[in-house]
C-alpha positions, -999 to +999 in steps of 0.1 A: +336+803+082+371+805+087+390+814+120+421+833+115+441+830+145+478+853+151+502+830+165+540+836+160+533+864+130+512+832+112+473+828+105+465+796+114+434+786+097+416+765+123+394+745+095+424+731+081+435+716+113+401+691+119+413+663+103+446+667+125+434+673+156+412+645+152+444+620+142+460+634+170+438+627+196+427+594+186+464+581+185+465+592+219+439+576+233+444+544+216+488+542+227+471+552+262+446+522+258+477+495+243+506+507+270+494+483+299+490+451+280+523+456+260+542+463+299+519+430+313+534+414+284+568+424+289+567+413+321+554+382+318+582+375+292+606+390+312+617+414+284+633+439+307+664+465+297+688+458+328+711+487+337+745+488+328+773+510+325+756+527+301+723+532+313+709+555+338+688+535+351+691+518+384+662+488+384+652+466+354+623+481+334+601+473+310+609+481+274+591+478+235+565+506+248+576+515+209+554+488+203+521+507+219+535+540+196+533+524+170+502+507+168+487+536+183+502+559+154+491+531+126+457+523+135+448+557+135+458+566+100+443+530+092+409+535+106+404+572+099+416+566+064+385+545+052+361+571+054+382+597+033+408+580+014+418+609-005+434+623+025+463+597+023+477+577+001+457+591-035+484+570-052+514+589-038+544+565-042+565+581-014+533+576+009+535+539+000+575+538+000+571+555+039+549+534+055+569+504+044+601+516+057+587+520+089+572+490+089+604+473+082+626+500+110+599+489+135+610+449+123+650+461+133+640+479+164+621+450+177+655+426+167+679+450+181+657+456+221+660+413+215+692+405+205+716+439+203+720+437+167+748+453+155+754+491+148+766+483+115+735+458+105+711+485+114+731+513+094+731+494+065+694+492+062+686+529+072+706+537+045+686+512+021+657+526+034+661+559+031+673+557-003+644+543-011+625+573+003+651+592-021+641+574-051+605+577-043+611+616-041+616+626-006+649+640-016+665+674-006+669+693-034+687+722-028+700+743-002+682+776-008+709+795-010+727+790+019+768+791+015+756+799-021+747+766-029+718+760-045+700+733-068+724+704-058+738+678-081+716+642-083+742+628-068+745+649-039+708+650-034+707+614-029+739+615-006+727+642+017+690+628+018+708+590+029+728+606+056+702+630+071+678+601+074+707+581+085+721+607+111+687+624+120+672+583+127+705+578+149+707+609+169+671+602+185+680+568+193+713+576+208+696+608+228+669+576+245+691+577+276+667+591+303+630+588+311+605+611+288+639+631+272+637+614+233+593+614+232+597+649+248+614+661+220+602+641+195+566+648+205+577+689+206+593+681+171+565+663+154+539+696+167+562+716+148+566+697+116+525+687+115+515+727+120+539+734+093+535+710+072+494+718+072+501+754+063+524+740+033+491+720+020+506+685+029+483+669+045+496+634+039+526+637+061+509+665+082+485+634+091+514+613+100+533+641+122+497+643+143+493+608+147+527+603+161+526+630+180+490+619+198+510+588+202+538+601+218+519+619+243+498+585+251+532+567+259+554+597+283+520+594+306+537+560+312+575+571+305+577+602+326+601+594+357+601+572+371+596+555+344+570+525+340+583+514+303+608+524+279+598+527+240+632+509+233+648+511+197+616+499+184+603+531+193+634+554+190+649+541+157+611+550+142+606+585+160+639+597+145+632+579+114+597+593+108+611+629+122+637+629+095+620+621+067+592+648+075+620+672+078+633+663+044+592+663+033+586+696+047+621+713+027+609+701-004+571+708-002+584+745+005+614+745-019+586+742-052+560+766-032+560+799-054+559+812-013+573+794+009+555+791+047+591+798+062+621+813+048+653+796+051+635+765+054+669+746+057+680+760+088+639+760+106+641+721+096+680+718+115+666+734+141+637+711+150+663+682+149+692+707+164+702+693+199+699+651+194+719+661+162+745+686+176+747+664+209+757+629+185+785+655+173+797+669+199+801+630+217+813+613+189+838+641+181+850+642+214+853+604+214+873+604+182+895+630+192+907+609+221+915+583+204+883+563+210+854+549+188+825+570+185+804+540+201+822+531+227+808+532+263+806+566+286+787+594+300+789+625+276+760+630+267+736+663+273+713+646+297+743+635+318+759+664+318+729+671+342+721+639+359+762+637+368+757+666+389+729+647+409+699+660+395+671+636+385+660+624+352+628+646+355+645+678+362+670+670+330+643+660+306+622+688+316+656+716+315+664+697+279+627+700+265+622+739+276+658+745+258+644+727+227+614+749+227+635+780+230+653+770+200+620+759+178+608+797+188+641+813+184+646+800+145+610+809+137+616+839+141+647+845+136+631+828+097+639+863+078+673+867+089+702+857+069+709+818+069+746+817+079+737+845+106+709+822+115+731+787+115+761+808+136+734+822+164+717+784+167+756+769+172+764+796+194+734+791+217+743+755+217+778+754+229+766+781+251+741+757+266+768+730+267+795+753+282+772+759+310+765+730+318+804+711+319+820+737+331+798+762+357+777+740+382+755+770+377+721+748+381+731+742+413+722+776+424+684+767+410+682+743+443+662+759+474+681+763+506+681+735+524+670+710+493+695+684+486+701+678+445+685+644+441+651+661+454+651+683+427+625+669+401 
């Protein structure tokens, strides 16, 4: 028997959910299970990030809790997928083509936590990768009409797709900066795209978006502040990797569905990636239009727009993730208005939410008399 369930104007059907919930919760009890030996291990080899001008940190900490993630997130799909085989793979090529690339993302992120590789090593295989992906099919299409654009050129389908996997993957690691702020989102983002992409019919990557998810969770029991481990970039690069590519996954599913589960599905998928993506914007433009590279060193970003003022990295990953959630319900449903209405209210929230934090002090007046700033967490 079915249970219909009305959630957000959607009937979630709670048979189709089983297998996820079951993915989901496994992945987080096994990353719970894996965290302490990889942090014993890091220790032991002294594998520590060390603060810097860079980092908000004040102590070294352990790092490569991406390490826990990702076994967590792997040896579910593994170990659940022998008794019903069907659920995965069934010969998909872009299955096959996604679980090596983030095999080999997972090979970079471990390089780049060891030995700092390059920014422009570790752009040049994204983009490999995720025109791999693009080959395989996990290519955006079209954009559904919005700016009257829709079936895109071949061409353009494969550029867009490379630097949305590119930009998306980047964005996630570059928002890493405080404790629980990139799983907090991520986990909130991969929710999203698994409960959406089950109500599309896909369960493959729906699987995938559970499984990460459950191992997200696992890990910010460890990465809340104070922080006991960091998942590093072998954590971050795949999170924003694995988010990107379900985003792309989920506009396609919908763009050949003779309904589609959301409307504007373009603008709901920007919006689940919205404030790592606006926020690399925002810094690098502001970088660039002083004169400065996009990478170089300071403190711009939206989480130290926050912790500048004082306030700790709990309250700041906490205010971040409850402005994310605003936005994932605001462009739900906000799904049958008009797309460029739709992109201009996201934008303007965002500066909005950016204005008021440079410029007003106004979370200041959130403090209880007679409660200094760095108590607040």
């Amino acid at each position: 028997m079915n249970n219909l369930f009305y959630l957000l104007q959607s009937n979630l059907n709670f048979s189709d959910f089983k297998y996820p919930l079951l993915f989901y919760v496994t992945a987080f009890v096994l990353t719970l299970i894996f965290i302490p030996p990889v942090i014993l291990m890091v220790k032991r080899l002294r594998l520590f990030d060390r603060p810097n001008e860079r980092k908000e940190h004040k102590i070294p900490t352990p790092t490569f809790g991406g390490i826990a993630v990702f076994a967590g997130m792997l040896s579910t799909i593994f170990f659940w997928y022998q008794f019903s085989p069907a659920l995965l793979f069934n010969n998909h090529i872009s299955v096959i083509s996604f679980y090596l690339s983030i095999t080999v993302l997972f090979g970079v992120g471990i390089m780049d936590d060891l030995r700092d590789l390059a920014a422009r090593y570790k752009l040049v295989i994204e983009a490999a990768l995720a025109t791999l992906l693009a080959v395989s099919g996990i290519r955006i299409t079209s954009f559904g009409g919005l700016f009257g654009i829709n079936e895109l050129h071949i061409i353009a389908q494969y550029t867009i797709t490379v630097v949305a996997i590119v930009g998306i993957t980047n964005a996630f690691n570059l928002i890493d900066g405080i404790d629980g702020l990139a799983g907090g989102l991520g986990f909130m983002s991969l929710i999203t795209l698994g409960i959406f992409l089950t109500l599309s019919k896909d369960l493959n990557y729906a699987l995938i978006a559970f499984a990460l998810a459950g191992a997200l969770l696992g890990f910010l029991y460890f990465n809340f502040n104070p922080a006991r481990i960091f998942m590093g970039d072998t954590g971050s690069l795949v999170l924003g990797f694995v988010i990107a590519v379900l985003c792309v996954q989920l506009m396609k599913i919908n763009a050949i569905r003779p309904v589609p589960v959301v409307p504007n599905i373009y603008i709901f998928a920007l919006g689940i990636v919205l404030i790592p993506v606006f926020d690399t914007l925002r810094v690098f433009g502001t970088r660039i239009w002083k004169g400065r590279s996009p990478f170089s060193a300071d403190k711009t970003h939206i989480h130290h727009l926050i912790t500048n003022e004082g306030f700790s990295h709990g309250f700041a990953a906490r205010m971040i993730c409850i402005f994310h959630g605003f936005i994932l319900l605001l462009v739900y449903w906000m799904k049958n208005f008009n797309a460029e209405i739709q992109l201009l209210i996201l934008a303007g929230f965002m500066f909005l939410f950016i204005y008021v934090l440079r410029n007003t002090g106004l979370l200041k007046k959130i403090i209880k008399p007679g409660k200094t700033i760095a108590q607040v967490e």
